[in-house]
C-alpha positions as CSV (number, residue, x, y, z in Angstrom):
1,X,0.0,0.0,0.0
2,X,1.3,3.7,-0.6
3,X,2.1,5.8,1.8
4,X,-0.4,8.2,2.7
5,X,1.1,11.8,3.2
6,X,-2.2,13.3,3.9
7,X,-2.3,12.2,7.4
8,X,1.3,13.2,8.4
9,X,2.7,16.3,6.6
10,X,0.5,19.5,6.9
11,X,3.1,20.8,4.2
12,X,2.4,18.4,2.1
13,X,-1.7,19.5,2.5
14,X,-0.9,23.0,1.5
15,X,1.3,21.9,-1.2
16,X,-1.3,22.7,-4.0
17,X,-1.1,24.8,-7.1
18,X,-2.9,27.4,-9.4
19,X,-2.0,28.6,-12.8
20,X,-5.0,29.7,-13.6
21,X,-4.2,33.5,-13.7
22,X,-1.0,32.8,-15.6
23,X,1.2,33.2,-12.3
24,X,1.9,30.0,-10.2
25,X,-0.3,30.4,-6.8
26,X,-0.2,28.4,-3.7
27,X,-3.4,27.4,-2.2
28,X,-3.5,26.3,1.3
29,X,-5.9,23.3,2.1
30,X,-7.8,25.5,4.4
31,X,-8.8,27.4,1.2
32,X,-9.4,24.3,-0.4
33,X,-12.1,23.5,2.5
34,X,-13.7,26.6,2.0
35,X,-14.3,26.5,-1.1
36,X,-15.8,23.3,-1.1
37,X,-18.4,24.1,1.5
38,X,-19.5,27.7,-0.4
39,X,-19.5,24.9,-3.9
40,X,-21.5,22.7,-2.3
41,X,-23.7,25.1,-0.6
42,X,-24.7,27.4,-3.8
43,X,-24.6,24.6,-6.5
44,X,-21.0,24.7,-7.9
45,X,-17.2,25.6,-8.2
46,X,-15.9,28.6,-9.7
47,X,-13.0,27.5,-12.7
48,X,-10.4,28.8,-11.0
49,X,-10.8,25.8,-8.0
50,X,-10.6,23.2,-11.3
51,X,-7.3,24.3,-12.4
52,X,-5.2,23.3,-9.1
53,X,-5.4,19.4,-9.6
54,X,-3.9,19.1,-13.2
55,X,-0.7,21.8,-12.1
56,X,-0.7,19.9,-8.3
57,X,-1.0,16.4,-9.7
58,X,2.2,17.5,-12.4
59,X,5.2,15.7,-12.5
60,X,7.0,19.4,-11.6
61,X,5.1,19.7,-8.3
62,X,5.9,16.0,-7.6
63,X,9.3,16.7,-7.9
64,X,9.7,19.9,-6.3
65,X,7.7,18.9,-3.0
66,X,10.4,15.6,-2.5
67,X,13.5,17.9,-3.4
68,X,11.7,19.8,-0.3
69,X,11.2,17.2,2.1
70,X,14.5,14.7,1.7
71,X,13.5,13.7,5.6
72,X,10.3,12.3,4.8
73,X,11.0,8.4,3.0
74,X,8.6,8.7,0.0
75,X,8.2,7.6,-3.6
76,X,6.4,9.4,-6.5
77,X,4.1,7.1,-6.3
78,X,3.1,7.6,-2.8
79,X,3.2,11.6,-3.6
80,X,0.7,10.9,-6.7
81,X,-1.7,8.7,-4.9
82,X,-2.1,10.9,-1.6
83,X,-2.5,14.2,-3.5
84,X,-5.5,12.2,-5.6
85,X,-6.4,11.0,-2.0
86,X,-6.7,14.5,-1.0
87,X,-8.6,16.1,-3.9
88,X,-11.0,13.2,-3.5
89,X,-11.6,12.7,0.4
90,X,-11.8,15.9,1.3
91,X,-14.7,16.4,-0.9
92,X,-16.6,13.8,0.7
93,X,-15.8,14.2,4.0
94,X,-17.7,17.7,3.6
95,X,-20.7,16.2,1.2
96,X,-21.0,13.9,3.3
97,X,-20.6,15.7,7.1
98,X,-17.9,12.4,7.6
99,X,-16.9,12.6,11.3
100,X,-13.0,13.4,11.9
101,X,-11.6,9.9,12.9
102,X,-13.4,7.9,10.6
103,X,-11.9,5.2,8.6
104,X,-14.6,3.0,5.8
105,X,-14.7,5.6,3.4
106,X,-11.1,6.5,3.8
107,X,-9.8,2.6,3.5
108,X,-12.2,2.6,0.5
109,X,-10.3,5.7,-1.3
110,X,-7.1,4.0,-0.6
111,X,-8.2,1.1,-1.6
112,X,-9.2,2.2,-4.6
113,X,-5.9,4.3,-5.5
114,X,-4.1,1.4,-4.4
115,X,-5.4,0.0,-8.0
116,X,-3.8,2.4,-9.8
117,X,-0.6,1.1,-11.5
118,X,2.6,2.9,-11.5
119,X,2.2,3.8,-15.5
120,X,-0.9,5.7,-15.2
121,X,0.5,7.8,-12.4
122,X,2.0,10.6,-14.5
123,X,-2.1,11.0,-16.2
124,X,-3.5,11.6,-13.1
125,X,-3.4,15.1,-13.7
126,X,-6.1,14.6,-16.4
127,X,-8.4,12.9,-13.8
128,X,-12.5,13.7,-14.2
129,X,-12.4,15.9,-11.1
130,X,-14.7,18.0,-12.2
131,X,-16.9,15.2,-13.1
132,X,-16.8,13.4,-9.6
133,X,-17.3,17.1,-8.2
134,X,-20.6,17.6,-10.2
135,X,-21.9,13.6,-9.3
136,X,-20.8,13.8,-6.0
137,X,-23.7,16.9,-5.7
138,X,-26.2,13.9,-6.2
139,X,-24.7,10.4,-6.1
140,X,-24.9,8.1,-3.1
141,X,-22.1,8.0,-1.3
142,X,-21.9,4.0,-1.8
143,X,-22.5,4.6,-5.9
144,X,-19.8,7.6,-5.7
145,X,-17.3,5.3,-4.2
146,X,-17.8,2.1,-6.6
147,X,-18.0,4.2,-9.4
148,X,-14.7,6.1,-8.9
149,X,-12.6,4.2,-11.3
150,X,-15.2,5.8,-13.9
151,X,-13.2,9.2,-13.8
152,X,-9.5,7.7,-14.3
153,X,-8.2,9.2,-17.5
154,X,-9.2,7.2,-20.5
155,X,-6.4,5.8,-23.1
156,X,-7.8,8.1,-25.1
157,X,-6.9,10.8,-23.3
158,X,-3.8,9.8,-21.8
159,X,-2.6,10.1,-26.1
160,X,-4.1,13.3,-27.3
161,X,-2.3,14.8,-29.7
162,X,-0.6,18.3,-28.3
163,X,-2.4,20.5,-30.7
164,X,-6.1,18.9,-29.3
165,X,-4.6,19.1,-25.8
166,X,-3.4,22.8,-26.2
167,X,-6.6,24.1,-28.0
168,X,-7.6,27.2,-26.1
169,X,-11.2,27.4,-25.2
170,X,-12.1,29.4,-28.2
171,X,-10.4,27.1,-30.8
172,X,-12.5,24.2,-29.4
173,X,-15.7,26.7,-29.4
174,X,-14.9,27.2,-33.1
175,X,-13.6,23.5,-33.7
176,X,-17.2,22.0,-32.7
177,X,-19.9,24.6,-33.6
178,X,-18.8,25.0,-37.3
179,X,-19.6,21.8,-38.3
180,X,-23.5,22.3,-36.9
181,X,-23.3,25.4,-38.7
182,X,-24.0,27.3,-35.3
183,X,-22.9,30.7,-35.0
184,X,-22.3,31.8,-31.7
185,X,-25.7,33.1,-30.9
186,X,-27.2,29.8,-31.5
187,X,-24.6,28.1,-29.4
188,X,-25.9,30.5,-26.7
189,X,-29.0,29.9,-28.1
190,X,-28.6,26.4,-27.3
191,X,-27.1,26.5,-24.0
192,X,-29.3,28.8,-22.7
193,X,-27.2,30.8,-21.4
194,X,-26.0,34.7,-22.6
195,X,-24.3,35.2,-25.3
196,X,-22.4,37.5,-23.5
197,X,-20.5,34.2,-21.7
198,X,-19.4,32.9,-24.8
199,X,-17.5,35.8,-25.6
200,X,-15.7,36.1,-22.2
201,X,-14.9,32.3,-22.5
202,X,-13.8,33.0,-25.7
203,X,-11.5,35.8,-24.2
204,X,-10.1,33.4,-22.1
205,X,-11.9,35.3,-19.3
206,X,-13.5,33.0,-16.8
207,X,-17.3,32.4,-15.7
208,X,-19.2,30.7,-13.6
209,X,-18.6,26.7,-13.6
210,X,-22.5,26.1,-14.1
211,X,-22.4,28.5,-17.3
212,X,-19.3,26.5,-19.0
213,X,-21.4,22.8,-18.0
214,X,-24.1,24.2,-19.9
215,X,-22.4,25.1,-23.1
216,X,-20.0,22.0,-22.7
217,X,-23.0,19.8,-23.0
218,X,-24.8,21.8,-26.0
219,X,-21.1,21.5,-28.0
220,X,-20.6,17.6,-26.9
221,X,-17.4,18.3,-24.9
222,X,-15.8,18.6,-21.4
223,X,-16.2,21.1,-19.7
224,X,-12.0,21.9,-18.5
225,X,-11.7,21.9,-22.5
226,X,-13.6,25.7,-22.0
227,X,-11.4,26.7,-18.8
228,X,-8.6,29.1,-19.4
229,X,-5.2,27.8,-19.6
């Protein structure tokens, strides 16, 4: 079994990371908390929160948080497997008002990441969070925690091609409404939402998480494929 460094190391709690406003940020579990409670308490995330897995979960914050902590006898895998730990019981533990001491649902996430072989450890940065996120608003917490292996990056998209993986969020706007024929007021149109969105999204200017699910489903795509880079 890896070794958990969510229980141990408050550094390694707060070691999680932004670039979502093209400077690296730091953000401090205690933000991560609070967050989470306003998200679940008014219906979603703002795009900003969705950008610290992928740069956290990077091969460059691995690295830089065990060049920081040679006194602490970890592996990359155990750094990979308890920062997914993190994103994904902290979550619950709030959804689900999980008492502090508990251990089922954490020897279930651990269990679960315990699965995960050491090849597929450098995709985890392209893990569904936002998907889990969005069912975990709904889904039983039994369903949530069977179905988990559901949001694992796909081959697929473990060997995108760099151009498709760099598209910026107006490219992919562009890339999938041409071929309906949809200008951008009917993708608004068909979103429901104003067009007014689209064209800050375009911008690369961010809006409201439940905004970009909405115009992700009406183009057929993810919604971190509309977040700013």
């Amino acid at each position: 079994m890896f070794r958990n460094l969510y229980f141990f190391s408050p550094n390694f709690r707060n070691h999680n990371f932004s670039d979502f406003f093209d400077d690296i940020r730091e953000d401090s579990e205690v933000y991560l908390e609070a967050a989470l409670k306003e998200g679940y308490a008014d219906g979603g995330l703002e795009p900003y929160f969705y950008s610290i897995l992928p740069l956290t979960m990077s091969p460059e914050s691995c690295a830089s948080f065990i060049r920081a902590n040679p006194q602490l006898p970890i592996t990359e895998r155990d750094y990979y497997l308890s920062k997914l730990f993190q994103f994904l019981y902290v979550p619950i533990k709030i959804r689900f008002s999980l008492e502090d001491g508990e251990t089922d649902v954490r020897e279930k996430v651990q269990e679960f990441l315990d699965t995960i072989s050491d090849a597929m450890l450098p995709q985890l940065r392209h893990f569904d969070w936002e998907g889990f996120y969005f069912d975990s608003r709904s889904v039983e917490l039994n369903r949530l925690l069977v179905g988990l292996p559901a949001y694992l990056p796909s081959r697929s998209q473990s060997t995108k091609t760099k151009d498709v993986e760099n598209e910026t969020p107006a490219a992919v706007i562009d890339r999938l409404r041409k071929p309906r024929g949809w200008t951008i007021e009917q993708v608004a149109l068909e979103a429901e939402v104003d067009v007014k969105q689209i064209y800050r999204i375009k911008r690369g200017e961010g809006v409201h998480t439940d905004t970009i699910r909405k115009i992700a489903q009406a183009l057929g795509c993810k919604p971190g494929e509309l977040m700013p880079f």
